[in-house]
N, C-alpha and C positions, 0 to 999 in steps of 0.2 A: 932366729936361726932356722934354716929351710929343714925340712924333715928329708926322710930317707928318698933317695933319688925314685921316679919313677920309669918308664914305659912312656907314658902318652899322657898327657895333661888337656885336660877340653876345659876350655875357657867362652867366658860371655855367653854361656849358654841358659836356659831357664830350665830349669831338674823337678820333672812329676815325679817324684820318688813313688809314688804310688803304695808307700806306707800307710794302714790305718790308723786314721788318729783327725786331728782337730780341722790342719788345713789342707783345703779342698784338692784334690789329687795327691797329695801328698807334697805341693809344690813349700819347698821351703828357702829358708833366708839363705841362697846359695847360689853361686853363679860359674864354680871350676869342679871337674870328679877329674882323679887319678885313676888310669889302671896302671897295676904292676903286675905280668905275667897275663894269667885269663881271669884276676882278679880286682875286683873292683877295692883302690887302697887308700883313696882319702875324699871325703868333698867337704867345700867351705866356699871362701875365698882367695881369692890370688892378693895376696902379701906377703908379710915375712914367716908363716908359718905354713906357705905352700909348697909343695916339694919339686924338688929340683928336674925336667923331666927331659928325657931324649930326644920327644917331639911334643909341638906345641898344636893343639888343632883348635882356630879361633872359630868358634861358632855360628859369630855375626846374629847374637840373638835368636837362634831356633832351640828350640825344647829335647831334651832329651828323657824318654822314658826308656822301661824295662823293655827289651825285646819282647816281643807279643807272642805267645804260647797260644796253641792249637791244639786244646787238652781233648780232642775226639775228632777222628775222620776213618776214614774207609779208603787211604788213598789210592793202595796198592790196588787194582784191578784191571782185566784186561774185557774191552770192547766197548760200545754204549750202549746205553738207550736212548736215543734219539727217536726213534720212527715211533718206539713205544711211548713219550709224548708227542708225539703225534696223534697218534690211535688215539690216546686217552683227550686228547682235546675236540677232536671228532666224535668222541660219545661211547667208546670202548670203555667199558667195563673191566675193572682189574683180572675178573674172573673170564672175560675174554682174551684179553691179554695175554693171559698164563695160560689159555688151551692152545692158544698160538706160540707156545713158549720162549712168550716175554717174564718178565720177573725178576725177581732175584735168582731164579734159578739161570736165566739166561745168560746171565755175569757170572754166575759157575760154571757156567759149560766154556765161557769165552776162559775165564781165570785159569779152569783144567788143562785147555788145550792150549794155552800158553808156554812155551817154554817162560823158564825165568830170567833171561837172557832179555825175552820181548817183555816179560813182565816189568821188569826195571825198565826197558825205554818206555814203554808207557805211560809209566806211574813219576818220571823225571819230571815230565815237564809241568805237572801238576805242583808237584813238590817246590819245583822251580818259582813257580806262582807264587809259593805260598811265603818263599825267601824275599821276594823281590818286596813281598808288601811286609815285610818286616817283621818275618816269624823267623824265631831263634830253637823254638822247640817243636817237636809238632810229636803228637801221639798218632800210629797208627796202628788199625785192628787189621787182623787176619779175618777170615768170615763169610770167605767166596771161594774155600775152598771144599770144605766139609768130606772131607776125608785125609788122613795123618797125611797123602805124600807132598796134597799141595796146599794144607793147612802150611807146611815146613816152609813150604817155598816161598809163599809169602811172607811167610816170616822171614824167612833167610833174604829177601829182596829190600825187606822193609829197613831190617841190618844193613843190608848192602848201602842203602840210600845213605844212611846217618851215617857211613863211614866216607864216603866220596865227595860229601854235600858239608857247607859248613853251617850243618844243622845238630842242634838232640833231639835223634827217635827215642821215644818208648815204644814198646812193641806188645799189643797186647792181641792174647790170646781169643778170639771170639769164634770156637767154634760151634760153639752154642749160639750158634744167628740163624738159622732155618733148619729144616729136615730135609737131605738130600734125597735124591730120588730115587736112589737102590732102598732109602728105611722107608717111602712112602707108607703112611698110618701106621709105624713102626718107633713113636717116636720115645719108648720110652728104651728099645733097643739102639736107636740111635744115642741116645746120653750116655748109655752106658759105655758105647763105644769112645766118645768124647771121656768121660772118667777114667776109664781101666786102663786106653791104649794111647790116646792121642796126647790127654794132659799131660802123663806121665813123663810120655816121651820127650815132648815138647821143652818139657822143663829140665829135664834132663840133657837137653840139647844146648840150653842158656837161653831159648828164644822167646821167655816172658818174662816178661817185667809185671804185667798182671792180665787179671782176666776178666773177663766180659763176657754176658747171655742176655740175648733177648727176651724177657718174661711178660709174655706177652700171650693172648688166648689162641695166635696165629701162630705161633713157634712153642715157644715151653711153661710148663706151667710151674709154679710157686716150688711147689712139692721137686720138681725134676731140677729146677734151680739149686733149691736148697741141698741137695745131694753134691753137685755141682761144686758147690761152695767149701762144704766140707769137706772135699775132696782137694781143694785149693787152700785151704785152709793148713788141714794137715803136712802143705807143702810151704806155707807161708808166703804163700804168690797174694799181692794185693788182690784187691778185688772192686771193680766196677760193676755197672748196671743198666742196662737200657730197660727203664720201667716206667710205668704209665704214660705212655704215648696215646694209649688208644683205647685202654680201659682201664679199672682200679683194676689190679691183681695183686697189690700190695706188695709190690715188687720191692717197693721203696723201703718197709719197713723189712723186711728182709734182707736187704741192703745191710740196714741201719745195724741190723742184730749180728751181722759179721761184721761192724768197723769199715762197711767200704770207702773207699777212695772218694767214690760219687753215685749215685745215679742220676741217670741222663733221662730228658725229655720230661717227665714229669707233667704232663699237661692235665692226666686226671689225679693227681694226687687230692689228698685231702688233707685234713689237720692234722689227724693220728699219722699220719703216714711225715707229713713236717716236722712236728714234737717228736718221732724218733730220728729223723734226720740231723736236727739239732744237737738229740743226746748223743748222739754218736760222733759226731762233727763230720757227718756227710755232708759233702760241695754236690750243691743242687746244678748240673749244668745244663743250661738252655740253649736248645737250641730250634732259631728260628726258620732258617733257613728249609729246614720241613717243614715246620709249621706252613711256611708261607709258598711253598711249594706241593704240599698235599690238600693246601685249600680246606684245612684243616680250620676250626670255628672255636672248640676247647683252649684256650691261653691256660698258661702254670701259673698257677695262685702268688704271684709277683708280692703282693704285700703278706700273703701269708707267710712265706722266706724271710720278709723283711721283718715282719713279726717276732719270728724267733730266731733271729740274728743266726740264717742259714746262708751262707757263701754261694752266692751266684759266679758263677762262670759260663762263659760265652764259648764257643766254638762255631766251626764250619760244617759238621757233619759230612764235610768231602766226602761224596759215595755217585754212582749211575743212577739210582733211582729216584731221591727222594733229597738228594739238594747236592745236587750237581755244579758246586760254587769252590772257589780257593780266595775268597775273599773276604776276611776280617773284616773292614771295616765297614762292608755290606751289612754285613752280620751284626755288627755294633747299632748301623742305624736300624735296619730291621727291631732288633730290640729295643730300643726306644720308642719308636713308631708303636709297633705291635703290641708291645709289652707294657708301654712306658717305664721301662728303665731310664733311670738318669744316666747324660753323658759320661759321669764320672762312675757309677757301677759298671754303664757299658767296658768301658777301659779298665775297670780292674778286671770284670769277667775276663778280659785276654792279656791280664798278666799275674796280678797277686791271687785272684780264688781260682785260675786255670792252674796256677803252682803248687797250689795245694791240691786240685784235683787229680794231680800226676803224683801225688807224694813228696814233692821238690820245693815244698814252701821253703827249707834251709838253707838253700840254693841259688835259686833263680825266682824273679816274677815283682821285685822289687829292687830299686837303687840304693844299696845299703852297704855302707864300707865290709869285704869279706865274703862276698857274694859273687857269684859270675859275674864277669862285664860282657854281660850282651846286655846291649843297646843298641837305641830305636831314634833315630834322630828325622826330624819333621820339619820341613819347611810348612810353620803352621803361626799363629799370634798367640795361640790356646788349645789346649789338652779337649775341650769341645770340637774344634772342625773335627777333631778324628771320628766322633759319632755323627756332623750333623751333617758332614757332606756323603752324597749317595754316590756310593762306591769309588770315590777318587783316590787317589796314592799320593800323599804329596810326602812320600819316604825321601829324604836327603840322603842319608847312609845307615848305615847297620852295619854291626861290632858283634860277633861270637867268639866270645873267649876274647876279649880284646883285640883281635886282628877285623878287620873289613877285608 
């Protein structure tokens, strides 16, 4: 007897569930998934105990995985840096650069003088990029604006996207990403400005989902973090981490002692700084695309993560400066190549440990009856061409919430 009627029935298709456990991607003895609603509601086989469905969509043999998550980018900004690589390939020095005011400050002056009107066309077509190659979720940081009115506005733009778009934003708070130029060597009055006036507000506004600081010896230190935190803390706002990218500051074990979400970049971490990663069940996510854009030489301790059974996640780092890309599956080879991560971690970096680094492991980031149906459908033979081809799209369709 058929079970309960469905929505949409995919048949003849090959399912990387991309669940942990024995077989490789998760692919198992299965060949139809049901959605009912935006929920994913039966997989198996088409016989008599498949359900009866309103549309039938026949595969023709391609693969279906989890919609690919984008658990870290900087999408929202207004202007580039182009000319500033340029200069920098010419022999400019970053600290020339920035007396010419290039930098990150120069994406806060384009970002301020933005309406948010220009700021959402901007940041569309990126966003747009990111849908086509088969992202379902995508997290994005505020952090170009550093000051409350158009820290808001990005935020409120970033909302705007995930409401228009048949995408989920998260929205996370980073205005702890540099020292603007009104606190120039001012920077421990600038966090406090971020604590007292900007968090507050921010949160109080609805526009975090969590937070994020660069801890780093060029923006904030451990100590100005740690205040940071506690202050998010007492508000219950998750918490992420841009830490060791570019020295130990022990960002990561800091991280680890608030329960964050993740820290990112991680390239000088060390043991103690992984063994608290672990205890805490912080998602280590890497991201290559700086790496290999800052011509950076420091790799993240790859087997160290795999040692103590720490959750690698993959992302774009989408930003102007320092990886300038809306491209997943760039990212995936990048990782592999650079990293050597395997095929199969690359791909879960951009669905089951990016889920857990946005909090959503219950959710989304796996094909699992009761779970979002966003899916990811591939004209592919195997769950490998997605890492081992250099930067191609061979996306067939994409499903958010069960509709394409």
């Amino acid at each position: 007897m058929a079970t309960a009627a469905c929505d949409r029935l995919f048949i003849n298709a090959h399912l990387a569930t991309m669940t942990a456990g024995i077989e490789p991607y998760g692919a198992i003895d299965a060949d139809a998934l049901a959605v009912t609603g935006d929920k994913i509601s039966w997989i198996g086989r088409p016989n008599n105990d498949a359900p009866e469905a309103t549309e039938i969509v026949d595969l023709e043999g391609r693969w279906i995985t989890p919609g690919l998550i984008d658990c870290h980018t900087h999408l929202v900004y207004a202007g580039n840096r182009a000319q500033e690589f340029e200069m920098s390939l010419n022999g400019a020095t970053y600290e020339e650069i920035a007396a010419k005011g290039g930098g990150i400050l120069s994406t806060v002056k384009a970002t301020r003088e933005a309406s948010e009107a220009d700021l959402a066309a901007e940041s569309q077509p990126r966003l747009q990029a990111l849908i086509n190659a088969g992202v379902t979720t995508v997290e994005i940081k505020s952090g170009y604006g550093l000051d409350l009115e158009d820290e808001v506005k990005m935020l409120e733009v970033a909302k705007h996207l995930g409401e228009i778009n048949p995408v989920r934003v998260r929205k996370t708070f980073l205005g702890a990403h540099s020292i603007p130029p009104e606190f120039a060597g001012d920077s421990d009055g600038y966090m406090a400005k971020v604590i007292h006036e900007m968090l507050p507000t921010i949160h109080a506004l609805g526009l975090v989902d969590a937070i994020d600081a660069f801890c780093e010896k060029i923006a904030f230190s451990e100590d100005q973090v740690r205040q940071l935190f506690k202050a998010a803390d007492k508000l219950n706002i998750p918490i992420k981490l841009h830490a060791e990218q570019l020295s130990n500051q022990r960002g990561a074990e800091l991280a680890a002692h608030f329960k964050a979400l993740s820290a990112d970049h991680l390239e000088y971490i060390d043991e103690k700084g992984v063994k608290e990663m672990a205890k805490a069940g912080t998602v280590a996510v890497i991201l290559p695309g700086a790496f290999y854009y800052l011509r950076e030489t420091q790799k993240p301790p790859i087997d160290l993560f795999r040692e103590y059974n720490v959750p690698m996640a993959l992302a774009t780092d989408c930003n102007p400066g320092s990886s300038p890309t809306t491209n997943p599956q760039l990212m995936m080879n990048m990782a592999a190549v650079l990293f050597r991560l395997t095929p199969e971690e690359a791909l879960a970096g951009f669905t089951r440990n990016a889920a857990k680094a946005l909090g959503l492991a219950d959710r989304i980031g796996t094909l699992e009856v009761g779970k979002q149906a966003d899916l990811a459908i591939w004209d592919i033979e195997h769950p490998s061409e997605l890492t081992q081809a250099i930067g191609s799209n061979p996306l067939h369709s994409r499903y958010f919430g069960g509709q394409s």
